[in-house]
MIFI-684775 format. One record per residue: y, z, x of N, C-alpha, C, O in turn. Coordinates in steps of 0.001 Angstrom, whole numbers, plus 524288, in hexadecimal, padded with zeros to 5 digits. Atoms other than C-alpha are relative to their C-alpha. Example, Ala and Ser with C-alpha at 12.3 -4.5 7.8 and 13.67 -1.06 7.14 Angstrom:
% MIFI-684775
7FB5A800008037A7EE6C81E788300C804B080000803848049D8029980790/7FB5A7FFC47FCCC7FBDC81BE48356680442802DA7FCFE80896803837FEFB/
***
This chain:
% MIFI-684775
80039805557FDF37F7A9840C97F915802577FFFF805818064A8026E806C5/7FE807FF727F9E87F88883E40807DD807047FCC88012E808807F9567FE2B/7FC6C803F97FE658056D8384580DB77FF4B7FCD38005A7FBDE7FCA3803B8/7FF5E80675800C7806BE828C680B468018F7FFB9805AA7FE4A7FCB28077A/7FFBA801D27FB3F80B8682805819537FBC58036C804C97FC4C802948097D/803327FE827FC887FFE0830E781F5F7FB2B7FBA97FF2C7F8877FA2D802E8/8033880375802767F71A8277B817617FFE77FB7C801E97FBB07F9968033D/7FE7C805D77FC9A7FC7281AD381D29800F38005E804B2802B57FCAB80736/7FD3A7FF9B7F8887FF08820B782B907FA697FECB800687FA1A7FB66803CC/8044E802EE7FDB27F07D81DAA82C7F800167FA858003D802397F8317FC9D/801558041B800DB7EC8A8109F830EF7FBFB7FC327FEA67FC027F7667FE56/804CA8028C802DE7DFDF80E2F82BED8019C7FF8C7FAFD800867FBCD7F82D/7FEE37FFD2805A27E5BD8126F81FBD8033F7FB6F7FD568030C7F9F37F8C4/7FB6D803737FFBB7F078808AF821447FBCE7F9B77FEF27FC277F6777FB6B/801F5804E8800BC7E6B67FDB6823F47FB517FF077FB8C7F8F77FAD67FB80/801FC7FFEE804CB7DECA8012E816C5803BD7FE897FD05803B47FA8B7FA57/7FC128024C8049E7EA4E800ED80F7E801E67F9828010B803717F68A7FD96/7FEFE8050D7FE447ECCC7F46E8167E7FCCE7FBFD7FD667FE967F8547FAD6/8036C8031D8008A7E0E17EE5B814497FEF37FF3C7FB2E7FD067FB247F98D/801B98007D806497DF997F21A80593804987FEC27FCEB803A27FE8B7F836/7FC9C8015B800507EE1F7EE47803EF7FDCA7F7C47FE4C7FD5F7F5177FA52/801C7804BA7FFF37E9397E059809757FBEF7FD5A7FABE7FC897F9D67F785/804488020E803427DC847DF8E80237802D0800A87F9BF801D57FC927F768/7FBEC7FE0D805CE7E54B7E4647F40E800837F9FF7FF147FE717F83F7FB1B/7FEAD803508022E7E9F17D76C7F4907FB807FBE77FEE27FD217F7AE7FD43/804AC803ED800E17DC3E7CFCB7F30B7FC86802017FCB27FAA87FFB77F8E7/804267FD258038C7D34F7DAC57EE2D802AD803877FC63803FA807B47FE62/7FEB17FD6A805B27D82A7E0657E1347FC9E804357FFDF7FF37808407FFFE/803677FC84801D27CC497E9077DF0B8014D804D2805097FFC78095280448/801717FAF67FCDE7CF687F1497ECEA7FC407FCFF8042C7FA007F8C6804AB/801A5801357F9DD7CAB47F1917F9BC7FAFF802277FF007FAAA804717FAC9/804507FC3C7FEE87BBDC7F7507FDA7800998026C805908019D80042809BC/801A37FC827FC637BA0A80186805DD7FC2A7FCFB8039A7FDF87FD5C8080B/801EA8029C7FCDE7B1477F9FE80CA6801347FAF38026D7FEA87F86C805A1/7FD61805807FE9A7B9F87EE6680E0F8044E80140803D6805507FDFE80739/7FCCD7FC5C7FDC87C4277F7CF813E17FCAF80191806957FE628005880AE9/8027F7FFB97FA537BA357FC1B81F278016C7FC2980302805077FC0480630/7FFD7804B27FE307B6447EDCC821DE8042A7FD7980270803BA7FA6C80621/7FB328024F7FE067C3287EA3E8243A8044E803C88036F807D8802398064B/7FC647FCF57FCFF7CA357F43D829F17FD70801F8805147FFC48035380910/804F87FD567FAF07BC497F8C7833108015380530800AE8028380776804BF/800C07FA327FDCF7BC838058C831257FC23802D57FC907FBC5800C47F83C/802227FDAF803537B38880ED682B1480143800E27FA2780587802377F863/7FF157FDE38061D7B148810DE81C6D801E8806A980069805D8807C77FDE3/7FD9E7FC2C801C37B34F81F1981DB28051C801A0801B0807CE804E37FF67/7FA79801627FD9B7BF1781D0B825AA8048B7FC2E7F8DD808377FDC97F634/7FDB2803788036C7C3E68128B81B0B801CD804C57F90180569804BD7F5D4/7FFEF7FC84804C57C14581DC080FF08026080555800C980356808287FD03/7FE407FCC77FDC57C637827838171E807677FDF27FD2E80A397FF9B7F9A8/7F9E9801B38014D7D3FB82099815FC8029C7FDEF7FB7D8073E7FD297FA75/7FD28802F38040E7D34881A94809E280012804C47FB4A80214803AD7F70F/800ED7FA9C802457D08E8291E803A480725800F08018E809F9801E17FDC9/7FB297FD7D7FF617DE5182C5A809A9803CF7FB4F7FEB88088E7FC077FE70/7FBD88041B803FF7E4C582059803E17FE72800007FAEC800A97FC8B7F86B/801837FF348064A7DEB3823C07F6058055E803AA800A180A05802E07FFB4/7FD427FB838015B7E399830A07F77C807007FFEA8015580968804138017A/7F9DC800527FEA77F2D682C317FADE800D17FA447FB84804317F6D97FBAF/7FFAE807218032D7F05D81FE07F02A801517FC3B801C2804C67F9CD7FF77/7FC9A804547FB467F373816467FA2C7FB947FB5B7FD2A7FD737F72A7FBBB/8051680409802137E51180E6F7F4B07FD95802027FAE77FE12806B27F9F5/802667FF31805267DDDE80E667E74D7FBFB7FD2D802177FBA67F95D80500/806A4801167FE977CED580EAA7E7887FD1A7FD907FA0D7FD27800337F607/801F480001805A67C80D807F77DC2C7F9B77FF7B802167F8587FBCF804DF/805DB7FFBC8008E7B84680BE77DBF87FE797FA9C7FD9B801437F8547FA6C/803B28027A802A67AD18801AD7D9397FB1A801EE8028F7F9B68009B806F8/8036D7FE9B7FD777A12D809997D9EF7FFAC8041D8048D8004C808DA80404/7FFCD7FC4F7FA0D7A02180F327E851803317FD0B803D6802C87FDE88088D/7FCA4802D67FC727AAF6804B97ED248065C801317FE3F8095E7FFAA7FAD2/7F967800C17FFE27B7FA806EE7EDAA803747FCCB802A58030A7FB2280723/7FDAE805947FEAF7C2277FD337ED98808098032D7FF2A80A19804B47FB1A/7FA287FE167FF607D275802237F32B803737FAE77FFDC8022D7F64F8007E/7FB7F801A7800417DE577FD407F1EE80460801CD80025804CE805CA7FD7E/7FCAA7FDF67FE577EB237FF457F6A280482801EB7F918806197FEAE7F5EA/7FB7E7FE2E802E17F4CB807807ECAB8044C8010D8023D80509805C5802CC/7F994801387FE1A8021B805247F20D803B2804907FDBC8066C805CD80180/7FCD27FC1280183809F380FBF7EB58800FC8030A80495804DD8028980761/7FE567FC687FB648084F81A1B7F554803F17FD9B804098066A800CE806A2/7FC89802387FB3F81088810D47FEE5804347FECF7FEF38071A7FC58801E4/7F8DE800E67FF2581D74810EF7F8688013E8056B802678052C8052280529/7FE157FB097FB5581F0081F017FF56802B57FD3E803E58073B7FCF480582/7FFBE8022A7FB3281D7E818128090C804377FB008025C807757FAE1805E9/7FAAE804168000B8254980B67807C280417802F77FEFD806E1801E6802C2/7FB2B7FDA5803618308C813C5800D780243803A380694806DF8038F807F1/7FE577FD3C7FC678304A81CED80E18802357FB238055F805907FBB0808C6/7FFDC8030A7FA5582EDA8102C817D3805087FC128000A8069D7F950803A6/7FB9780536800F983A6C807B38116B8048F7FEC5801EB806E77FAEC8039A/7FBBF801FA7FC488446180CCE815AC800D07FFB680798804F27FFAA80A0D/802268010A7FA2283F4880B6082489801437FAE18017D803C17F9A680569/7FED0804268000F83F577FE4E821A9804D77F9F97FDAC805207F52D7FDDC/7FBCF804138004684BCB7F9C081CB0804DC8041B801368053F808D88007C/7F94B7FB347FF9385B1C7FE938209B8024A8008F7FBCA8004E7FFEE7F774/7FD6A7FB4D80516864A3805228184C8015D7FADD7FD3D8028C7FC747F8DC/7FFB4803248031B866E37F7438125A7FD187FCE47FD527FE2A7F8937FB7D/80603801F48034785A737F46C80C3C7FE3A7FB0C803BD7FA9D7F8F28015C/801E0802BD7FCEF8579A7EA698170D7FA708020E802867F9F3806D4802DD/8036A7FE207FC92849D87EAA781F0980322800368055D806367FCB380683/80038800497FB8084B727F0B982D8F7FF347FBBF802247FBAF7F8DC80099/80153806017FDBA84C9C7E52C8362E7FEB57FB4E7FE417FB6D7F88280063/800EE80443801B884CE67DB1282EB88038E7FC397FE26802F67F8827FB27/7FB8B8030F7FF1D859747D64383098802847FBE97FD0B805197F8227FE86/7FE57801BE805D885BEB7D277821E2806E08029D7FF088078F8075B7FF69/7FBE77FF5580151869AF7D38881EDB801357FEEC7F8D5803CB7FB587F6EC/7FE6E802E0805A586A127D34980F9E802BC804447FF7F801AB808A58012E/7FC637FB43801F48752D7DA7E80A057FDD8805397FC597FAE3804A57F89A/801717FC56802238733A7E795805B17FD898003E7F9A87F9438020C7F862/803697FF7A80383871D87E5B67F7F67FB8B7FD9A7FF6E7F820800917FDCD/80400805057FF53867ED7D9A57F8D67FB80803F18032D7F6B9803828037A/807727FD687FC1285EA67E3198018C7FEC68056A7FBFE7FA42806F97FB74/800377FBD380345860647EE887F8617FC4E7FD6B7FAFE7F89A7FFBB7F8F9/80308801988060585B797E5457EBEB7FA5E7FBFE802AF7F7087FA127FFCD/804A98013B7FF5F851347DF777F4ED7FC86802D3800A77F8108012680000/802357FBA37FF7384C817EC8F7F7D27FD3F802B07FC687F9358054C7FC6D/802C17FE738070C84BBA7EEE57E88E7FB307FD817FEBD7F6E67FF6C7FDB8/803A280295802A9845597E3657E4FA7FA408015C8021D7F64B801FF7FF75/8069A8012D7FDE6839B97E3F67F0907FDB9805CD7FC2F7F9A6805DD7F9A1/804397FBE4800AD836FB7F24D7EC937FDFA7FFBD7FB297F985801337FA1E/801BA7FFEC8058D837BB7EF747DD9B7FB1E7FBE47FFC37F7C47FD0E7FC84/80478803E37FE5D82DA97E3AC7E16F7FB4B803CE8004D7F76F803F07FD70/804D17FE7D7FD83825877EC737E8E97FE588042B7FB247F9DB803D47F973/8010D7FC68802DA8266D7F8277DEF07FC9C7FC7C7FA287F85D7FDE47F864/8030580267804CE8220A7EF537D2FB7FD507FD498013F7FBF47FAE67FD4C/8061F801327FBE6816777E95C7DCF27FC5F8033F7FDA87F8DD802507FA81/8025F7FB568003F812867F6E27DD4F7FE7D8013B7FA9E7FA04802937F97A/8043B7FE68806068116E7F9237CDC97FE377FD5F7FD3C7FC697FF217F924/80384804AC8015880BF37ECFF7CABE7FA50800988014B7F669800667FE7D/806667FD427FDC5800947F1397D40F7FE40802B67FC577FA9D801B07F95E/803F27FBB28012F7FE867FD357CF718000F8005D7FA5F7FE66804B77F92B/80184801C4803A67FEA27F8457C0E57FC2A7FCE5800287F8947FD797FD02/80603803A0800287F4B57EE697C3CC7FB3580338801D87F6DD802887FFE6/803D17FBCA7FEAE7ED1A7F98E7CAFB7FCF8802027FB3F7F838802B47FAFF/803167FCC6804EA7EBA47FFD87BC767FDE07FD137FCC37FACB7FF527F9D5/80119804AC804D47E90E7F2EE7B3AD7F8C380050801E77F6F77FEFA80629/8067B7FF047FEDA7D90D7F5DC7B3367FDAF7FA668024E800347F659801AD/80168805B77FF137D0737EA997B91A801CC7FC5C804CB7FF9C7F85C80655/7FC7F803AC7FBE97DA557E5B47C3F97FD2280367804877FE1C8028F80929/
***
């Protein structure tokens, strides 16, 4: 499996995952490959080109109908990524960089808990509903 940050240093790649991020929240069934062109203007074999190297790093899930395929963003691969970028973004007191929040140490430590325990049980809620057949 390729590096998660050689995968996302592209920016076409970036604005697929973008775009099928966006569309996730309206279209349930997945994006088309041909909806992906249209909107982004770039070639289909360009578009397949990239979405072949976001299969292969699981960054998107492809579900077939026929000779259409329909992606969607799989989020997993990007706690690497969050987990590497976090602490970039806050100081040694669980505060964000620049953001000139003063909450006492413990209070940023148990807000720190809660968001990730939020975000982490987001995440397996998804990817339980991913397996429930039919959805």
């Amino acid at each position: 499996m390729a590096d998660i940050f050689d995968v996302i240093a592209d920016g076409t790649r970036r604005d697929i995952l973008q775009l099928l991020r966006e569309h996730g929240e309206t279209a349930r069934g997945g994006t088309s490959v041909s909806q992906i062109v249209a909107e982004l203007g770039i070639s289909q074999p360009t578009v397949s080109k990239h979405l072949k190297v976001l299969r292969d790093a699981e960054l998107v899930s492809v579900r077939e109908e026929g000779q259409h395929r329909y992606y969607s963003v799989s989020p997993a691969p990007l706690d690497a990524v969050d987990d590497w970028l976090v602490p970039f973004l806050v100081d040694e007191d669980g505060l964000s960089v620049g953001s000139g929040a003063s909450l006492p140490q413990p209070a940023a430590q148990a807000a720190e808990m809660v968001g990730r325990a939020a975000a982490s049980t987001k995440h397996a809620l998804e990817s339980v509903l991913k397996k429930i057949p039919g959805r």
